[in-house]
mmCIF file of the N, C-alpha and C atoms, coordinates in Angstrom:
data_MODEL
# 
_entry.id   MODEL 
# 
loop_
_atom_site.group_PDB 
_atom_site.id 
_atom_site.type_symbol 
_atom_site.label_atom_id 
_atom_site.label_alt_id 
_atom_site.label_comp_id 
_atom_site.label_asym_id 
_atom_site.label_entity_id 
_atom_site.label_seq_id 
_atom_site.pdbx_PDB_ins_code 
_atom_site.Cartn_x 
_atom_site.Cartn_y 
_atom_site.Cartn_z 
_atom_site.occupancy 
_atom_site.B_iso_or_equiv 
_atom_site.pdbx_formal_charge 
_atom_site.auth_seq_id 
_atom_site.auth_comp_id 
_atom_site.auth_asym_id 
_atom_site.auth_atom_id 
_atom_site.pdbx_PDB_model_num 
ATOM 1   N N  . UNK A 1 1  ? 0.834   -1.194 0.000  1.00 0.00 ? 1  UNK A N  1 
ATOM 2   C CA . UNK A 1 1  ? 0.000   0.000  0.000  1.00 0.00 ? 1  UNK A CA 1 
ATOM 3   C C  . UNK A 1 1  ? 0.875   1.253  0.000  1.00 0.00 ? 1  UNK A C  1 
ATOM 4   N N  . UNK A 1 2  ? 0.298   2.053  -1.253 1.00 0.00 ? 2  UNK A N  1 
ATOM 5   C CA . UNK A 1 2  ? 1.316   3.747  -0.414 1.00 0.00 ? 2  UNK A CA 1 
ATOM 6   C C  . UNK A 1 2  ? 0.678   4.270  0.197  1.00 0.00 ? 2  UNK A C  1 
ATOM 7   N N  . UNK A 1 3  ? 1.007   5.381  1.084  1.00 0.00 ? 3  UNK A N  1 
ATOM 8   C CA . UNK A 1 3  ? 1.167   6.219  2.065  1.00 0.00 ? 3  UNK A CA 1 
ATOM 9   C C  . UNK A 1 3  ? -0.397  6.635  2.112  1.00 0.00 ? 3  UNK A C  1 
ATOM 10  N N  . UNK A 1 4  ? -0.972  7.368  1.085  1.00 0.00 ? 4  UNK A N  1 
ATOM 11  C CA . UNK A 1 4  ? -2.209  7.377  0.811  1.00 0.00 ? 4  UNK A CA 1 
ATOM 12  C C  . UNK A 1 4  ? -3.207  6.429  1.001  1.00 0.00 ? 4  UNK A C  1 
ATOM 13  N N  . UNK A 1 5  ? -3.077  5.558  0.242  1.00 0.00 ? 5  UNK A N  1 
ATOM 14  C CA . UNK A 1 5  ? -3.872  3.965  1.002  1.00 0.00 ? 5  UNK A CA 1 
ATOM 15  C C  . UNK A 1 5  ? -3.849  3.717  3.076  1.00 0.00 ? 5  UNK A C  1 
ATOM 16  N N  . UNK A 1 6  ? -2.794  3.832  2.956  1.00 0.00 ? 6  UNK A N  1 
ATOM 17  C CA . UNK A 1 6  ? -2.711  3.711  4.355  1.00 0.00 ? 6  UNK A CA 1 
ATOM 18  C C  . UNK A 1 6  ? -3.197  4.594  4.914  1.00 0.00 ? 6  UNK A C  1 
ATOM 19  N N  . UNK A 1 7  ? -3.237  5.853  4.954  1.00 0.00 ? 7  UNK A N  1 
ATOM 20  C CA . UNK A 1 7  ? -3.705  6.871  5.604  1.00 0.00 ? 7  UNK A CA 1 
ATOM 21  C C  . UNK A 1 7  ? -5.449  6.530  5.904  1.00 0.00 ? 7  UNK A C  1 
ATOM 22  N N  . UNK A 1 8  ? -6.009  6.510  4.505  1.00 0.00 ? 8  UNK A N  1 
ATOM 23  C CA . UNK A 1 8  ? -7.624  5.878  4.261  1.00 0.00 ? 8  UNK A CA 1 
ATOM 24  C C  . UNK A 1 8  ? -7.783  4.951  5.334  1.00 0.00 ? 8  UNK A C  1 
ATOM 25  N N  . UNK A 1 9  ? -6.646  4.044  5.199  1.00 0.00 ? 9  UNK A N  1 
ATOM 26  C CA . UNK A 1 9  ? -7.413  2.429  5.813  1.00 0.00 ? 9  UNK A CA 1 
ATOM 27  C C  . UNK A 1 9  ? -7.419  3.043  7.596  1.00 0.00 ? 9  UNK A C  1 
ATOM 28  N N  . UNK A 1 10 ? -6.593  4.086  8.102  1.00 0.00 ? 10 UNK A N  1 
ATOM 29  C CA . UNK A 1 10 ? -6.170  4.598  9.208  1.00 0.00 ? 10 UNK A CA 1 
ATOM 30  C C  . UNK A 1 10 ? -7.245  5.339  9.689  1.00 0.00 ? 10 UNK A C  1 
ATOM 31  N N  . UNK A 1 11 ? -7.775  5.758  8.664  1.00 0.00 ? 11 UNK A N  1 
ATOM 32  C CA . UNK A 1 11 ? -9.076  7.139  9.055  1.00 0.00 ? 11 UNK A CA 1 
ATOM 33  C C  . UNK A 1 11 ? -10.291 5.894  9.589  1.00 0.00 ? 11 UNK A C  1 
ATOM 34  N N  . UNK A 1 12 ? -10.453 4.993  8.418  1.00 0.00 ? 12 UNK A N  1 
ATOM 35  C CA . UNK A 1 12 ? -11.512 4.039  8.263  1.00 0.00 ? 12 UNK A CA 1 
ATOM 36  C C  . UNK A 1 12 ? -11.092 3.191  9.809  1.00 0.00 ? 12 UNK A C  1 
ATOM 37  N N  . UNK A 1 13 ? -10.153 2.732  10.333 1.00 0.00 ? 13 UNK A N  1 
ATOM 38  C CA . UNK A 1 13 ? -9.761  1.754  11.368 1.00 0.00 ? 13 UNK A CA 1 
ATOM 39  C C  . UNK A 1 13 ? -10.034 3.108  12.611 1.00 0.00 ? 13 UNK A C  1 
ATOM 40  N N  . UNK A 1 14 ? -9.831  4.338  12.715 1.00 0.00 ? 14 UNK A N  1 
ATOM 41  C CA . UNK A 1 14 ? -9.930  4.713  13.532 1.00 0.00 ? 14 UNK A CA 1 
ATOM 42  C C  . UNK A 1 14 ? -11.347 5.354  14.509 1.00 0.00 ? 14 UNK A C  1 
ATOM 43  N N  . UNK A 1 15 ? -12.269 5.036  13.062 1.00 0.00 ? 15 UNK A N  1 
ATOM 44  C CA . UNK A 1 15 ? -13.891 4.739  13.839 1.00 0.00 ? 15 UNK A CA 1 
ATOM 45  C C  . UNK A 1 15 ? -14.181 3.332  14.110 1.00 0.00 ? 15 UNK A C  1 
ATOM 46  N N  . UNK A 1 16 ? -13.692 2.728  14.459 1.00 0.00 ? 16 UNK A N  1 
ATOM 47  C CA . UNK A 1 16 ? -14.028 1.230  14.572 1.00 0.00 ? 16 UNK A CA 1 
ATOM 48  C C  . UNK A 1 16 ? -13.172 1.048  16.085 1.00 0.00 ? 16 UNK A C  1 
ATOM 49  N N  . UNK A 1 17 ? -12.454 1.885  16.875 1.00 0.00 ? 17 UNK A N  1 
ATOM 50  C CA . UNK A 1 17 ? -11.541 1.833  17.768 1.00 0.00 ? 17 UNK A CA 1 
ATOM 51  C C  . UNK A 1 17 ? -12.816 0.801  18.763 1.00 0.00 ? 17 UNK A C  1 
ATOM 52  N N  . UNK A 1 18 ? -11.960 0.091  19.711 1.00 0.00 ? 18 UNK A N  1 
ATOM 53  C CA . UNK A 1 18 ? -12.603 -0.632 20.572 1.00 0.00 ? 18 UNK A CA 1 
ATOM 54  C C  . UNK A 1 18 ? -13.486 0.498  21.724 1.00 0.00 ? 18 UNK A C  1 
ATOM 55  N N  . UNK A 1 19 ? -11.810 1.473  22.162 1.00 0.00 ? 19 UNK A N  1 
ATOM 56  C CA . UNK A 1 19 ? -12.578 2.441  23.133 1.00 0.00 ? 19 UNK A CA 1 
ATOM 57  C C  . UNK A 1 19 ? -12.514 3.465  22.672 1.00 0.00 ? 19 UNK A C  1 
ATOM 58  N N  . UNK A 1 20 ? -13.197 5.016  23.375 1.00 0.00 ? 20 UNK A N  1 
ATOM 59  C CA . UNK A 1 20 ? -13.447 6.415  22.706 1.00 0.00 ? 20 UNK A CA 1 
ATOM 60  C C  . UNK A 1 20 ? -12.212 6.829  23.374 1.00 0.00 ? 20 UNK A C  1 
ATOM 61  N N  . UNK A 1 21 ? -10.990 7.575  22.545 1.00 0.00 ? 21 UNK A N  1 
ATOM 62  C CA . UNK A 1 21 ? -9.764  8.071  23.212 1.00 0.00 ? 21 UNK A CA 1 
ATOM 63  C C  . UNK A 1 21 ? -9.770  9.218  24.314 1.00 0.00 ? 21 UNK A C  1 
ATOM 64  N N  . UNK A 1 22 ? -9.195  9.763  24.907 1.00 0.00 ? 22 UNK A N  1 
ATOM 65  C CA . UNK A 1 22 ? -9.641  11.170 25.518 1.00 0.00 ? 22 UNK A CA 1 
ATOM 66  C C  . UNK A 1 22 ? -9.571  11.616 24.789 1.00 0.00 ? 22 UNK A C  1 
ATOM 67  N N  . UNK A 1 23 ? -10.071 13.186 25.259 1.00 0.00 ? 23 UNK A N  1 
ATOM 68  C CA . UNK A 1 23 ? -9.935  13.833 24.441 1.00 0.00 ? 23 UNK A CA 1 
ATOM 69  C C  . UNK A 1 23 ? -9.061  14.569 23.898 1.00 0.00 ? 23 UNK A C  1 
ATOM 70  N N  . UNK A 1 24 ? -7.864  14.744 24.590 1.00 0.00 ? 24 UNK A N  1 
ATOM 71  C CA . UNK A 1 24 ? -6.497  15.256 23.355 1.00 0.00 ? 24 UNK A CA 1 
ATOM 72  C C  . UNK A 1 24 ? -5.537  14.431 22.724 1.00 0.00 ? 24 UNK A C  1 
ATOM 73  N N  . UNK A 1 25 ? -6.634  13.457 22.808 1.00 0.00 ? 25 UNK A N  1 
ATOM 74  C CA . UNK A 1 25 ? -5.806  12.212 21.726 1.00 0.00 ? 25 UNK A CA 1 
ATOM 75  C C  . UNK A 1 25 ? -6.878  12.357 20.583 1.00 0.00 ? 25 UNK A C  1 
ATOM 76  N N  . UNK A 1 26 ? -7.870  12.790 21.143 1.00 0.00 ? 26 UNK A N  1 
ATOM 77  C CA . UNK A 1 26 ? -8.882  13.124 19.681 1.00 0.00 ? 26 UNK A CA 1 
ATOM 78  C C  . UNK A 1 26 ? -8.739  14.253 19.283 1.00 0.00 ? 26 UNK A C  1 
ATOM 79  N N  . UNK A 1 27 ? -8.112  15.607 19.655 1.00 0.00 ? 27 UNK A N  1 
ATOM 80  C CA . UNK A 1 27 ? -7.556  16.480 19.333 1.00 0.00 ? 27 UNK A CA 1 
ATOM 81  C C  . UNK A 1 27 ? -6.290  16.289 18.167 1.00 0.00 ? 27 UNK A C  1 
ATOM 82  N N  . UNK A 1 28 ? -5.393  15.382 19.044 1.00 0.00 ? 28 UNK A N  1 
ATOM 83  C CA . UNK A 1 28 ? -4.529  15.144 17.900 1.00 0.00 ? 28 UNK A CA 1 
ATOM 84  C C  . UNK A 1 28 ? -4.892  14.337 16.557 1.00 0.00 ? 28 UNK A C  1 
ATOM 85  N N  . UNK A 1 29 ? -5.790  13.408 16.985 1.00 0.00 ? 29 UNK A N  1 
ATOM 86  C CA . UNK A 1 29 ? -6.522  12.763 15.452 1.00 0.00 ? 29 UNK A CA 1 
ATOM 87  C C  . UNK A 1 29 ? -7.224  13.687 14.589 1.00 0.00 ? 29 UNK A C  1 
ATOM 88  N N  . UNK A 1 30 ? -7.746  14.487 15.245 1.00 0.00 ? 30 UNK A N  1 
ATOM 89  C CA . UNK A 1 30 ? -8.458  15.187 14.487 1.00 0.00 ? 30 UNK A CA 1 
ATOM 90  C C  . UNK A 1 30 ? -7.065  16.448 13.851 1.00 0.00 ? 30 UNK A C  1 
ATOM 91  N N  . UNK A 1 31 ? -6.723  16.850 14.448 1.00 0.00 ? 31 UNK A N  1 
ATOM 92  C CA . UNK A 1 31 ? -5.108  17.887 13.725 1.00 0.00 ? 31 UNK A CA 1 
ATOM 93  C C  . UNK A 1 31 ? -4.554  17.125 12.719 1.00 0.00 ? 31 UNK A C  1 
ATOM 94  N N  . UNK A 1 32 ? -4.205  15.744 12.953 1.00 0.00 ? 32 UNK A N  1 
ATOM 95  C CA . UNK A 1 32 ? -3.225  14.859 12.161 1.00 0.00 ? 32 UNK A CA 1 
ATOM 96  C C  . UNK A 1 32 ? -4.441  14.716 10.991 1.00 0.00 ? 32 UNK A C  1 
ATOM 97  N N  . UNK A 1 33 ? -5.046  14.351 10.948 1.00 0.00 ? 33 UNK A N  1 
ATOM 98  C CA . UNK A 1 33 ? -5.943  14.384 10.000 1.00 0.00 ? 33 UNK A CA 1 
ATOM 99  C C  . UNK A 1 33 ? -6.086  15.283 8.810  1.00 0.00 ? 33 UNK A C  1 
ATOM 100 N N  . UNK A 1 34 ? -6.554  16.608 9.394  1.00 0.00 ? 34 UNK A N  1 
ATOM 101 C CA . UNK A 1 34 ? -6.757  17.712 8.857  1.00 0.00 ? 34 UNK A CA 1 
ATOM 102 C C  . UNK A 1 34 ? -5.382  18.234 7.996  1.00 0.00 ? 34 UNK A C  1 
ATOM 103 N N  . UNK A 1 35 ? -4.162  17.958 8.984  1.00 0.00 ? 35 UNK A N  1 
ATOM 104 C CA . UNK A 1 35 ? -3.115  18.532 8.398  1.00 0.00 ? 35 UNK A CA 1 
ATOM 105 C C  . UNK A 1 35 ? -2.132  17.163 7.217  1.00 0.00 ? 35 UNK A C  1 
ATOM 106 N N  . UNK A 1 36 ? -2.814  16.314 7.193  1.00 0.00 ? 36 UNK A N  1 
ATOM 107 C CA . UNK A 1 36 ? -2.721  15.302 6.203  1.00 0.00 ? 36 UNK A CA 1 
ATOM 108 C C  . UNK A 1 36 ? -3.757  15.278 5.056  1.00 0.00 ? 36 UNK A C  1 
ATOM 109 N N  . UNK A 1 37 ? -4.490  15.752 5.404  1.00 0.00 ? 37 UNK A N  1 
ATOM 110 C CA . UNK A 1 37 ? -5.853  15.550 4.005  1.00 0.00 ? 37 UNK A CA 1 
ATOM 111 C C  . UNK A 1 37 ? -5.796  16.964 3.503  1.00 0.00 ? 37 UNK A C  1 
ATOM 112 N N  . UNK A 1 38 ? -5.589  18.306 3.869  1.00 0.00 ? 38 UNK A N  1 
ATOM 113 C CA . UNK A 1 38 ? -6.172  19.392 4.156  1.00 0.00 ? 38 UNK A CA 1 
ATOM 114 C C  . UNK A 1 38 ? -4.479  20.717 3.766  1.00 0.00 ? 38 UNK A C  1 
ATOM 115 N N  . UNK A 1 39 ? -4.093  20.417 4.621  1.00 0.00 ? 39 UNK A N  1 
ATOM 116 C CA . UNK A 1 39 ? -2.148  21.039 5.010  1.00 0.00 ? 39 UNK A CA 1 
ATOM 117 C C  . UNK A 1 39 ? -2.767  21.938 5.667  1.00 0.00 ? 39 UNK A C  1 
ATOM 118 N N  . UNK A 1 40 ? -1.940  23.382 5.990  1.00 0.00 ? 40 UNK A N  1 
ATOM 119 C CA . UNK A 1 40 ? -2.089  24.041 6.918  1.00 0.00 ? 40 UNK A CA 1 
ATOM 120 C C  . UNK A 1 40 ? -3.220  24.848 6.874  1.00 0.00 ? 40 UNK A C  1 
ATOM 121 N N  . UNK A 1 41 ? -3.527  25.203 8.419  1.00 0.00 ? 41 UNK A N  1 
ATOM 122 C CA . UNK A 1 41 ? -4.924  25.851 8.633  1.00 0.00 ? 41 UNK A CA 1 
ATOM 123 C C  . UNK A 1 41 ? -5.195  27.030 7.842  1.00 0.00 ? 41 UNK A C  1 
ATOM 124 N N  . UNK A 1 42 ? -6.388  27.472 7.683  1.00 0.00 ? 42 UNK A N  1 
ATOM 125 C CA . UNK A 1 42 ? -6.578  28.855 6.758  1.00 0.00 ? 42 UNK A CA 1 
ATOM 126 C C  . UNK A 1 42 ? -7.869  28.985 7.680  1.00 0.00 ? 42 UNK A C  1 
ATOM 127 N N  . UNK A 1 43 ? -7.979  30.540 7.723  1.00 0.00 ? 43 UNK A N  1 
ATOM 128 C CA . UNK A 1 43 ? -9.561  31.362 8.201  1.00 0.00 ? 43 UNK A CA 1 
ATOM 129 C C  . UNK A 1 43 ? -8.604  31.720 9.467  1.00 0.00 ? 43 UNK A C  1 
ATOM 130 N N  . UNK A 1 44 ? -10.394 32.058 10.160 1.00 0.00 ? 44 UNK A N  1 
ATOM 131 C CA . UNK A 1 44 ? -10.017 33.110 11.073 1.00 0.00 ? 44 UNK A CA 1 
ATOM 132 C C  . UNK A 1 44 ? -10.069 32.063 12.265 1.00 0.00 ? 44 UNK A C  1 
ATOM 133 N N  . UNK A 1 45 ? -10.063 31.959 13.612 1.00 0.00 ? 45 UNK A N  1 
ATOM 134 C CA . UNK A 1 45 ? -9.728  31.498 14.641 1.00 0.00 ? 45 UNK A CA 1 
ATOM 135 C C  . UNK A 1 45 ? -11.332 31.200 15.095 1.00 0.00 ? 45 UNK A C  1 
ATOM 136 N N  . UNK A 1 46 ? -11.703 30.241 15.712 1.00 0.00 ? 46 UNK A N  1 
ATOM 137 C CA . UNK A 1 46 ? -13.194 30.593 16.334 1.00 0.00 ? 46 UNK A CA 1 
ATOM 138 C C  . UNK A 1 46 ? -13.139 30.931 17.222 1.00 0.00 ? 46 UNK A C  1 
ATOM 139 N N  . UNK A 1 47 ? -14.363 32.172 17.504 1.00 0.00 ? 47 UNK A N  1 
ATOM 140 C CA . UNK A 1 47 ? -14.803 32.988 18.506 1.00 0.00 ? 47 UNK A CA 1 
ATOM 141 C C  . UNK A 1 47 ? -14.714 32.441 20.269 1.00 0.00 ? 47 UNK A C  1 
ATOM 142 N N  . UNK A 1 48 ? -14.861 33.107 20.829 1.00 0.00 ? 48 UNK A N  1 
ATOM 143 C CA . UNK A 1 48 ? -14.456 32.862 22.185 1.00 0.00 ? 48 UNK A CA 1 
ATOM 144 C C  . UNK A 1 48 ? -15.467 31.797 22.922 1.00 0.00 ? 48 UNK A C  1 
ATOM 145 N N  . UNK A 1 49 ? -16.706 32.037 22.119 1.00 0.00 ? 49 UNK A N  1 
ATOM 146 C CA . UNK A 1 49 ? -18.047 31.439 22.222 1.00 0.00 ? 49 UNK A CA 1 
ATOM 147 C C  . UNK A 1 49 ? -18.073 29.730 22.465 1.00 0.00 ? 49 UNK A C  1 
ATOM 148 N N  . UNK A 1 50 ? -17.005 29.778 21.167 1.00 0.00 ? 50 UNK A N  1 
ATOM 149 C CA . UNK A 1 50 ? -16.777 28.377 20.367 1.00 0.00 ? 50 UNK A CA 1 
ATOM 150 C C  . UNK A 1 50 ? -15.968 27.687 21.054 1.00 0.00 ? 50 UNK A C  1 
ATOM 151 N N  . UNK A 1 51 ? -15.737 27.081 22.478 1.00 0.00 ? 51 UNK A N  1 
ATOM 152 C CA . UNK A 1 51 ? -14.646 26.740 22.646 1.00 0.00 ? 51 UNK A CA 1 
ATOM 153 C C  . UNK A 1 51 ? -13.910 25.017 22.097 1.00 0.00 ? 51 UNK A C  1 
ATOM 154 N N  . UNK A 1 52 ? -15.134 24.339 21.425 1.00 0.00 ? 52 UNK A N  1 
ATOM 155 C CA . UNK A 1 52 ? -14.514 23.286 20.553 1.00 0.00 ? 52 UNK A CA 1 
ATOM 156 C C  . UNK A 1 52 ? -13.965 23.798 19.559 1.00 0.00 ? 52 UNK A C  1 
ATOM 157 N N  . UNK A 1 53 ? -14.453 24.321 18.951 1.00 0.00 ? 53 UNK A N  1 
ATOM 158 C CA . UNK A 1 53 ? -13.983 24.834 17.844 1.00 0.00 ? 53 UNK A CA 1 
ATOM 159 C C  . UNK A 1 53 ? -12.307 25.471 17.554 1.00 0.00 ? 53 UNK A C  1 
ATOM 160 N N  . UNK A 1 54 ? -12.568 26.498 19.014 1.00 0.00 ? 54 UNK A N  1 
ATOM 161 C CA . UNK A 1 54 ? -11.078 27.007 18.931 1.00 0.00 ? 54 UNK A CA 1 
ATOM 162 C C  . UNK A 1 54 ? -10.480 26.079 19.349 1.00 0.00 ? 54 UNK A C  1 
ATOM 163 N N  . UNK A 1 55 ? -10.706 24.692 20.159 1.00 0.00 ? 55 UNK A N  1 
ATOM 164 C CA . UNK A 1 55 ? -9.933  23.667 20.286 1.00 0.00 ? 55 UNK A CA 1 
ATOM 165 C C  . UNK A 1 55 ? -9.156  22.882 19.265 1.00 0.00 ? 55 UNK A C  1 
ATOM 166 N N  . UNK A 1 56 ? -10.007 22.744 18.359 1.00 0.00 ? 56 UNK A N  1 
ATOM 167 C CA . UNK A 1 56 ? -9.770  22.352 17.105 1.00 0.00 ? 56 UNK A CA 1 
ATOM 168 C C  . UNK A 1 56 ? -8.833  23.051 16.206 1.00 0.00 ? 56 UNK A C  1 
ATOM 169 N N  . UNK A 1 57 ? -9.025  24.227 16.199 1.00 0.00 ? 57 UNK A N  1 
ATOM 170 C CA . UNK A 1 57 ? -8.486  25.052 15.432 1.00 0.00 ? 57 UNK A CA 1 
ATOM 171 C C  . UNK A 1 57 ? -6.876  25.259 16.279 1.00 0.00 ? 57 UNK A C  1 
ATOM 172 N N  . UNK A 1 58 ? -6.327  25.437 16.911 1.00 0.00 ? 58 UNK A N  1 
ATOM 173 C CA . UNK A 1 58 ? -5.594  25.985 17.897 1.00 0.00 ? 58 UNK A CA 1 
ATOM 174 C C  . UNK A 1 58 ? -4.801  24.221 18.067 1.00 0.00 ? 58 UNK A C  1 
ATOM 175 N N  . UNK A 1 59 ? -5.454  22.962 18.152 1.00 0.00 ? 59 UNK A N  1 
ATOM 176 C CA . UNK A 1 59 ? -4.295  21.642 17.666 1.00 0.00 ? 59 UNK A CA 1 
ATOM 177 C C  . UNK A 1 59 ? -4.058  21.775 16.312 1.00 0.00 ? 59 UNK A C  1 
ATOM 178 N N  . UNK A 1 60 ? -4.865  22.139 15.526 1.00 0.00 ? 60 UNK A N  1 
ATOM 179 C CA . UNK A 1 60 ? -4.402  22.051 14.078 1.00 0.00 ? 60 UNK A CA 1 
ATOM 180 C C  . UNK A 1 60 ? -3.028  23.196 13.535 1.00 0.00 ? 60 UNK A C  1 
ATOM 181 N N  . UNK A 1 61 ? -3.644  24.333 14.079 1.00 0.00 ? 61 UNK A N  1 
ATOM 182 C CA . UNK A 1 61 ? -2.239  25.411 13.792 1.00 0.00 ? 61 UNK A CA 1 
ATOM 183 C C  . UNK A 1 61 ? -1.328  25.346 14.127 1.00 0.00 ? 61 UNK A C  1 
ATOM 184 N N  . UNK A 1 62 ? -1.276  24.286 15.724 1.00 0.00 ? 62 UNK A N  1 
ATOM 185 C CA . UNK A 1 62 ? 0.104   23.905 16.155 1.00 0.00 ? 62 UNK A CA 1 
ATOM 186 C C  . UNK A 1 62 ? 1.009   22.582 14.993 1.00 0.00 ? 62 UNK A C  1 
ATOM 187 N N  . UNK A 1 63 ? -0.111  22.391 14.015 1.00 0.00 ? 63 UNK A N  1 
ATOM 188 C CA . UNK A 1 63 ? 1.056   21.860 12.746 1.00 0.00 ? 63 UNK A CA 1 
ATOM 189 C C  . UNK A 1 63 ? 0.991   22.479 11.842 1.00 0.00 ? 63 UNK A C  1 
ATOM 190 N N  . UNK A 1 64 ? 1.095   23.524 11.656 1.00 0.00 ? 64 UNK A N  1 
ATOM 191 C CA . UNK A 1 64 ? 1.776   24.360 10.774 1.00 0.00 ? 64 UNK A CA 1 
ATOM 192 C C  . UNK A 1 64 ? 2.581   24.257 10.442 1.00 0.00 ? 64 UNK A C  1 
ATOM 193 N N  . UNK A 1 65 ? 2.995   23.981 8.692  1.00 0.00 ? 65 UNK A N  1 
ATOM 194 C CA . UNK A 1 65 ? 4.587   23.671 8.289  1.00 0.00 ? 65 UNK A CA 1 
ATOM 195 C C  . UNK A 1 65 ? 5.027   21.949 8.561  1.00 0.00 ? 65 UNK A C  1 
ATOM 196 N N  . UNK A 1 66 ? 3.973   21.575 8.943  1.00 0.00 ? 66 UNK A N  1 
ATOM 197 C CA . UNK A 1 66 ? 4.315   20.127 8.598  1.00 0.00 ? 66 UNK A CA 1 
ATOM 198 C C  . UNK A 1 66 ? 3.816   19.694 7.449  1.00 0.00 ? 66 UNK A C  1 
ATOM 199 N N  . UNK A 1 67 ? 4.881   18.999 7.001  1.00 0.00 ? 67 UNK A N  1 
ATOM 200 C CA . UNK A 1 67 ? 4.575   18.371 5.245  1.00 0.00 ? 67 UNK A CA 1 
ATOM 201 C C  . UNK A 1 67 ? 3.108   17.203 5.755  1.00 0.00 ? 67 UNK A C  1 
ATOM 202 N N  . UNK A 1 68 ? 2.339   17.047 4.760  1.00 0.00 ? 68 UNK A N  1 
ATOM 203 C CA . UNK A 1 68 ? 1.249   16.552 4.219  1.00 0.00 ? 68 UNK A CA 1 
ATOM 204 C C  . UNK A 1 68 ? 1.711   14.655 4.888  1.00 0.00 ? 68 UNK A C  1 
ATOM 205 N N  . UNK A 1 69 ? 2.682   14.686 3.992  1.00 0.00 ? 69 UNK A N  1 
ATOM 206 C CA . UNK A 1 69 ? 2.935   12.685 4.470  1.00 0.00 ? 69 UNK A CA 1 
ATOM 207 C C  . UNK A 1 69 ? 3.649   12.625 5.472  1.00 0.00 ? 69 UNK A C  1 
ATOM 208 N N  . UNK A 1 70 ? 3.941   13.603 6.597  1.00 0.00 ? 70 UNK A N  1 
ATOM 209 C CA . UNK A 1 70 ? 4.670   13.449 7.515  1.00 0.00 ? 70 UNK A CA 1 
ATOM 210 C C  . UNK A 1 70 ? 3.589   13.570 8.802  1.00 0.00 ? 70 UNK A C  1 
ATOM 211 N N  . UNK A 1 71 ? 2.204   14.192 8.425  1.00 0.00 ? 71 UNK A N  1 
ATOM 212 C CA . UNK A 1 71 ? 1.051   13.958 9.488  1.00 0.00 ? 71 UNK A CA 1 
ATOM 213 C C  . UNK A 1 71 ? 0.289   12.781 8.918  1.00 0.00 ? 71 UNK A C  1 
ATOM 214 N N  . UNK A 1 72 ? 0.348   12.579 7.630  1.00 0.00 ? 72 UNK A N  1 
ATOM 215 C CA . UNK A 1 72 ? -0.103  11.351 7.203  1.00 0.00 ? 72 UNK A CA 1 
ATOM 216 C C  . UNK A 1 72 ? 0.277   10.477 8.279  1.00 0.00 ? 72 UNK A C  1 
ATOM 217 N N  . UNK A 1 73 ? 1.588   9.789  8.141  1.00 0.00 ? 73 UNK A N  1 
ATOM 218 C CA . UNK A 1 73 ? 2.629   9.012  8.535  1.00 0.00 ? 73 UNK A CA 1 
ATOM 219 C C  . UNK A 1 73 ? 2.164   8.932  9.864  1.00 0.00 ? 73 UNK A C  1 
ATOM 220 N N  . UNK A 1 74 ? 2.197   10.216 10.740 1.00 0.00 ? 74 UNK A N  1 
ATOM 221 C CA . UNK A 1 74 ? 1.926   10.225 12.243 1.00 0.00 ? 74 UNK A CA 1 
ATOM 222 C C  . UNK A 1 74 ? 0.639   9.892  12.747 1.00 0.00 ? 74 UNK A C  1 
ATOM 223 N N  . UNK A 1 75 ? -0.124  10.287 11.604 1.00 0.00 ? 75 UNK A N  1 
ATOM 224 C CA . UNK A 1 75 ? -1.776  9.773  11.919 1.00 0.00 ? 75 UNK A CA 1 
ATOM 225 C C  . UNK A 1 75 ? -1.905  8.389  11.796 1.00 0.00 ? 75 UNK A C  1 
ATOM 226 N N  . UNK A 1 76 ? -1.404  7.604  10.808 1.00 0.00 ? 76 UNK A N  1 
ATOM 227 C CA . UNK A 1 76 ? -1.252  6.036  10.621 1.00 0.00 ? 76 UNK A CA 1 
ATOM 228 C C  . UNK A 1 76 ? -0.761  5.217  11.972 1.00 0.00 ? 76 UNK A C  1 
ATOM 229 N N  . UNK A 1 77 ? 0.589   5.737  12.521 1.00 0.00 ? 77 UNK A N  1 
ATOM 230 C CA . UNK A 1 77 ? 0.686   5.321  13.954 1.00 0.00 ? 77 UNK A CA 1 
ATOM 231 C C  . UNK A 1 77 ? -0.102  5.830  15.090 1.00 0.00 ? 77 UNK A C  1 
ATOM 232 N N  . UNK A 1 78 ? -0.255  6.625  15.017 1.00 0.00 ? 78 UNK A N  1 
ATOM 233 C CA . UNK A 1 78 ? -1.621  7.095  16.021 1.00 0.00 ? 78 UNK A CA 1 
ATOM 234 C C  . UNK A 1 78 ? -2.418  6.068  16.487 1.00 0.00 ? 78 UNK A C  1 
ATOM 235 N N  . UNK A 1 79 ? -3.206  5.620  15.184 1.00 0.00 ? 79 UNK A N  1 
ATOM 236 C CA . UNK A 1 79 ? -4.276  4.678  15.028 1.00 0.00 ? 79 UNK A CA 1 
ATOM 237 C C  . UNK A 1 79 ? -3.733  3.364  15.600 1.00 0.00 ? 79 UNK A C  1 
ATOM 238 N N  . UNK A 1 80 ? -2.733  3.232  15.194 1.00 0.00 ? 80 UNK A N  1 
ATOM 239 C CA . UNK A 1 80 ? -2.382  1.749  15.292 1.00 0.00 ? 80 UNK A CA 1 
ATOM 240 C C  . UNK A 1 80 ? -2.019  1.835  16.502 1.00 0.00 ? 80 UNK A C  1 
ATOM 241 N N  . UNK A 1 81 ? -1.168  2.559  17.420 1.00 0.00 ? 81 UNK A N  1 
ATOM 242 C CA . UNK A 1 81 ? -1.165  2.798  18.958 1.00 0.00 ? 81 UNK A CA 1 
ATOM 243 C C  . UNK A 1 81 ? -2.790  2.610  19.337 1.00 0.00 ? 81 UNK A C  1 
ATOM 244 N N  . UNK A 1 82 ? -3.357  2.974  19.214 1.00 0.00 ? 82 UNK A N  1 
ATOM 245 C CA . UNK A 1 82 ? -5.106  3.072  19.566 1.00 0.00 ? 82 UNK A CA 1 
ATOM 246 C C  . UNK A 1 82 ? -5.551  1.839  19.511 1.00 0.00 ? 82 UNK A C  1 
ATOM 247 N N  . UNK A 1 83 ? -5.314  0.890  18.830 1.00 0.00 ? 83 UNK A N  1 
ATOM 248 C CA . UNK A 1 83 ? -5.763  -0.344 18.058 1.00 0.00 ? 83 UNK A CA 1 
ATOM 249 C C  . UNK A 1 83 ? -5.624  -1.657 20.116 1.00 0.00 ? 83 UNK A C  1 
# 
């Protein structure tokens, strides 16, 4: 499989997890994700209101400047740590 394949089968294996991770391990799935499918964040920050949101937003910007197959890569072990 390349890197791409794997990533898929990683996204797909990581709703099927036995247990629900905490939550800044789902923070980081969800960053590693985004900054593998997506690359770096764009827009504005969410409002103060929002505080998932800026949660979200605020793990994701902390990968900024990471290459695409290198959160790939990290999201693939992620999962498999989880497994």
């Amino acid at each position: 499989m390349n890197l791409q394949e794997e990533f898929e089968a990683a996204v797909a294996a990581s709703k099927t997890l036995a247990e629900r991770p905490d939550n800044m391990t789902l923070l980081r799935l969800y960053a590693l994700y985004k900054q593998g499918s997506v690359g770096d964040v764009a827009g504005e920050r969410p409002g103060f209101s929002d505080m998932v949101g800026r949660a979200k937003f605020d793990a994701w910007d902390a990968l900024k400047g990471t290459a695409r197959e290198a959160s790939m890569q990290q999201y693939i072990d992620l999962v498999e740590s989880l497994k």
